[in-house]
C-alpha positions as CSV (number, residue, x, y, z in Angstrom):
1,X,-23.0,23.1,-16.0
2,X,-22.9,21.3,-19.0
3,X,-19.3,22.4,-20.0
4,X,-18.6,21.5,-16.6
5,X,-19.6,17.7,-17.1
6,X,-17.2,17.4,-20.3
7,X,-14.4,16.6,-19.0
8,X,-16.1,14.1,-16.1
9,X,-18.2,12.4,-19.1
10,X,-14.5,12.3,-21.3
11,X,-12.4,11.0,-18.7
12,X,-15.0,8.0,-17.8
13,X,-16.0,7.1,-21.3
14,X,-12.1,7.0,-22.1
15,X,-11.2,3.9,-20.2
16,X,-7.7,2.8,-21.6
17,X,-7.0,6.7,-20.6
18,X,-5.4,7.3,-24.6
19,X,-6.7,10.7,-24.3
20,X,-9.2,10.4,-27.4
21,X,-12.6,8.3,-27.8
22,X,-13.5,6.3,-30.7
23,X,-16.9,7.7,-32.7
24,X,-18.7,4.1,-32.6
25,X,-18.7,3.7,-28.6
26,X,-19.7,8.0,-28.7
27,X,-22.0,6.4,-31.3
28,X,-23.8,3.3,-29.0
29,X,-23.9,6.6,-26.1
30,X,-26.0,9.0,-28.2
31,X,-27.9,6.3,-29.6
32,X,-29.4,5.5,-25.9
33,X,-29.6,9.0,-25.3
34,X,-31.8,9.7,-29.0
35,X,-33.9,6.8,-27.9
36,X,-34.2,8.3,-24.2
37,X,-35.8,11.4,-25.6
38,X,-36.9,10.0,-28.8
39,X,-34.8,12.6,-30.7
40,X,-35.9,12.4,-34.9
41,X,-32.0,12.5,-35.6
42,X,-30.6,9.5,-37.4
43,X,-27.3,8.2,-37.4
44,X,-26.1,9.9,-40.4
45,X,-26.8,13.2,-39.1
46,X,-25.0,12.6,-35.9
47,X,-22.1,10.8,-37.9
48,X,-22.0,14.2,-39.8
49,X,-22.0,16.0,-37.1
50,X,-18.8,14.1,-35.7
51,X,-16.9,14.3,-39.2
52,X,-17.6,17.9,-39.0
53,X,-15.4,18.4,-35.6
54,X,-13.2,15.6,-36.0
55,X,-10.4,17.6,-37.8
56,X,-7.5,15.3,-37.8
57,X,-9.8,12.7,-39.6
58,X,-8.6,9.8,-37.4
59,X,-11.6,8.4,-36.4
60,X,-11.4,9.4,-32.8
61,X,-12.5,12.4,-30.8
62,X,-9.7,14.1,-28.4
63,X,-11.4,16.5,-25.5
64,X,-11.5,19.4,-27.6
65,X,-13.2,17.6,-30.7
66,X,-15.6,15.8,-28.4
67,X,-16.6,18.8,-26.4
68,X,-17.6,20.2,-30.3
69,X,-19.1,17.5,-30.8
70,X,-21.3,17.1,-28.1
71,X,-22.3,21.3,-28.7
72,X,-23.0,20.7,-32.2
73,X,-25.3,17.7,-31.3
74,X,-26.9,19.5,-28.8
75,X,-27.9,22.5,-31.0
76,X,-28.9,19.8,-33.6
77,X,-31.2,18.2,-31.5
78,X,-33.3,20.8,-29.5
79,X,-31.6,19.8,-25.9
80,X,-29.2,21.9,-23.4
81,X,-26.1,21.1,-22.8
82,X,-26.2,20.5,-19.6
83,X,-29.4,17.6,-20.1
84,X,-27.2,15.9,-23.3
85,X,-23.6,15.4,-20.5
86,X,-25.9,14.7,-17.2
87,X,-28.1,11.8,-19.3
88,X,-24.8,10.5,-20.8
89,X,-22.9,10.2,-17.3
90,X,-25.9,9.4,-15.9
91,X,-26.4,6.2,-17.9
92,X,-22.6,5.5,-18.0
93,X,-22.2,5.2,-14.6
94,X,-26.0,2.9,-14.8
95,X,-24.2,0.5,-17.1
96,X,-20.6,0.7,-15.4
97,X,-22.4,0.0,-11.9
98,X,-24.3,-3.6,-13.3
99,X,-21.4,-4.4,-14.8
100,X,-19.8,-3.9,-11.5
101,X,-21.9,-6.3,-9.4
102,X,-21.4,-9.2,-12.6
103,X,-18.1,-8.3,-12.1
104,X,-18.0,-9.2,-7.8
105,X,-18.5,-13.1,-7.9
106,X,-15.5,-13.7,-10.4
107,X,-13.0,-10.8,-8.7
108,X,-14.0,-12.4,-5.2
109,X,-13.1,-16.0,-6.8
110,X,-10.0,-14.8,-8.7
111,X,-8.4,-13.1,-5.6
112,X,-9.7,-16.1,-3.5
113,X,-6.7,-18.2,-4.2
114,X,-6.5,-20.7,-1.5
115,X,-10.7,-21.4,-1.6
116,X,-11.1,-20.5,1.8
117,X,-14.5,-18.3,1.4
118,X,-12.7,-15.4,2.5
119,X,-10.0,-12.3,1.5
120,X,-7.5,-10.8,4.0
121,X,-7.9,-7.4,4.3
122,X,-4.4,-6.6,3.9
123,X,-4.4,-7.7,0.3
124,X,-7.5,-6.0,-0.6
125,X,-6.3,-2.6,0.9
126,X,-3.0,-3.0,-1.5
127,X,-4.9,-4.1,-4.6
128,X,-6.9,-0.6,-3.6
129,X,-3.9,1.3,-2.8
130,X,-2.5,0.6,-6.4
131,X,-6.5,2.2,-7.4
132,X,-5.8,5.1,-5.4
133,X,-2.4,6.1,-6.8
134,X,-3.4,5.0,-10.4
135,X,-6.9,7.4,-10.0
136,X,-6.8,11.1,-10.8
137,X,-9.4,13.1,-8.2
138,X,-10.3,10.0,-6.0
139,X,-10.5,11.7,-2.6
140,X,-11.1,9.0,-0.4
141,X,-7.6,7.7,1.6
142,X,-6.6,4.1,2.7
143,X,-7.9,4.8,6.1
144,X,-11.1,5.4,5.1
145,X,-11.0,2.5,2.9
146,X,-10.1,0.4,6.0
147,X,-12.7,2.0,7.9
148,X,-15.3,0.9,5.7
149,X,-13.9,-2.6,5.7
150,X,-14.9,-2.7,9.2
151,X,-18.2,-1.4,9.3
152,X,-18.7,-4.0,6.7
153,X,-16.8,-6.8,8.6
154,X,-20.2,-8.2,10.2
155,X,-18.6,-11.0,11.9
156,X,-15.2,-8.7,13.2
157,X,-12.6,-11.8,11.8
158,X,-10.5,-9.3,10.2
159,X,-11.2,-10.6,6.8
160,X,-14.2,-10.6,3.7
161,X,-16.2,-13.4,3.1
162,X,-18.2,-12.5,-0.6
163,X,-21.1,-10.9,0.9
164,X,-19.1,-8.8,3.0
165,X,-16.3,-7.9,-0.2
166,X,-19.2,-7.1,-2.5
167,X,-20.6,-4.6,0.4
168,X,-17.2,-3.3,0.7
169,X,-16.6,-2.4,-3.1
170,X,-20.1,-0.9,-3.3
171,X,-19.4,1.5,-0.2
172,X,-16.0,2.3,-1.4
173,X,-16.9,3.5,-4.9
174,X,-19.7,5.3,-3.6
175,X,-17.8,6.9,-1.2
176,X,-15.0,7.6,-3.9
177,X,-17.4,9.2,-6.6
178,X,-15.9,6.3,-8.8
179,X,-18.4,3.5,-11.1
180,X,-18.1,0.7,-9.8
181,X,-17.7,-0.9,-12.6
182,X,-14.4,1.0,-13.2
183,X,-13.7,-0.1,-9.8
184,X,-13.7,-4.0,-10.5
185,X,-12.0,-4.0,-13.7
186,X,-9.3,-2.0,-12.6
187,X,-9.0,-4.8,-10.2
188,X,-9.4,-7.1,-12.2
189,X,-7.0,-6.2,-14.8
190,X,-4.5,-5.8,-11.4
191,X,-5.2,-9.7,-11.3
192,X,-4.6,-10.9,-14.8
193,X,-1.3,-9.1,-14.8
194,X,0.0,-10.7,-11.4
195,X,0.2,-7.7,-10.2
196,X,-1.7,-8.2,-7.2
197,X,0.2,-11.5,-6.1
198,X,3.5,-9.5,-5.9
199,X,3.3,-7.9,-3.0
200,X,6.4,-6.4,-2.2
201,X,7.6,-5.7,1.6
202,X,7.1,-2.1,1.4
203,X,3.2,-2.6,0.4
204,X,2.5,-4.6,3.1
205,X,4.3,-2.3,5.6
206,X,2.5,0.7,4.3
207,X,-0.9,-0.7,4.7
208,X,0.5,-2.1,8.2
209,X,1.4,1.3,9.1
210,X,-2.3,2.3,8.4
211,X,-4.1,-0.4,10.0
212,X,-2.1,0.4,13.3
213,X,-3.8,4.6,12.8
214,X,-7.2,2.5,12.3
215,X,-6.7,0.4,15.1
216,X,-5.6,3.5,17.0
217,X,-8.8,5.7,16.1
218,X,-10.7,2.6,16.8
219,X,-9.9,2.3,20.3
220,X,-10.2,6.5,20.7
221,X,-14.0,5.6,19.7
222,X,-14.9,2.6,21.6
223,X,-13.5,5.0,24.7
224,X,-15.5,7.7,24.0
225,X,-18.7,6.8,25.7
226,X,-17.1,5.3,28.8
227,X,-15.2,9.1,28.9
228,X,-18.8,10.5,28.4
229,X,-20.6,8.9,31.6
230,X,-17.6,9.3,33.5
């Protein structure tokens, strides 16, 4: 199980997706995890531990090096494998999800752009579009991102007011296996490079094309009792 977790624990921790991971943010990780447990292994020894496997001597850990790494360290320190890559996902995705919900106020007021209180759905489902093409193993499709937008569409008005957006991104990186902190500043990056005011015709007609399947399985389930008691 544990070797299993390495390349989930790699591909999270490595946010700008470079491929390697630099030893003082592997550092802050096994810090939290040696306080955790209350491991007696000081910094130096897991420093020497990392310039053992780090073979290139760059001062970064690709996956091969890190998996090493994280062996070595386990030996070193009395644990399993499996208890040192579950803690340090575990607590990754713990920070990544409160930075998430800091993260909701300022996305919702960034994409906000005419202060009206509220998002059309359109252009959230192509800023999420752009997530789902961008993600590697993210199962969840467009329609069931819709989907969710209207179970969390309280009032039925076709767009997100804060409460309802902030609902929305929770349930959508649950349902995606994704942090939500990832989540937002992916989105949030999207925004500080324009990229989600330049919607081009073909966006908006491929998220059209799904809303009208939504709207289509929408109406197939409001029949469905009325066909029932018939």
């Amino acid at each position: 199980k544990g070797l299993q977790n390495l390349p989930t624990l790699f591909a999270a921790w490595d946010k700008d997706g470079g491929g390697t991971l630099d030893r003082e943010e592997i550092q802050v990780g096994i810090d939290r995890l040696i306080d955790h447990y209350q491991i007696k292994m000081s910094q130096y020894e897991v420093s020497d531990i990392m310039d053992t496997v780090d073979i290139n001597f760059d001062g970064q850990l690709d996956k091969m090096e890190f998996g090493c790494f994280l062996s070595r360290f386990a030996t070193s320190s009395g644990m399993t494998l499996n208890d040192v890559t579950t803690y340090l996902i575990k607590s990754h995705e713990h920070i990544s999800n409160e930075k998430g919900w800091r993260d909701m106020p300022k996305l919702f007021e960034v994409w906000d752009g005419d202060k009206s209180g509220s998002l059309d759905r359109v252009e959230i489902a192509i800023g999420i579009q752009n997530f789902l093409t961008k993600s590697e193993g993210c199962e969840v499709t467009l329609i069931q991102c819709l989907q969710i937008m209207d179970e969390v569409d309280d009032d039925g008005n076709r767009e997100l007011c804060q409460m309802e957006f902030s609902a929305f991104l929770s349930k959508f990186a649950s349902a995606s296996g994704i942090p939500l902190g990832t989540l937002t500043s992916f989105l949030l990056e999207e925004v500080g490079n324009k990229k989600c005011w330049c919607y081009n015709l073909f966006d908006q007609a491929s998220v059209g094309l799904v809303e009208e399947t939504v709207e289509t399985l929408r109406h197939v389930k409001n029949k469905e009792p009325e066909t029932q008691s018939v």
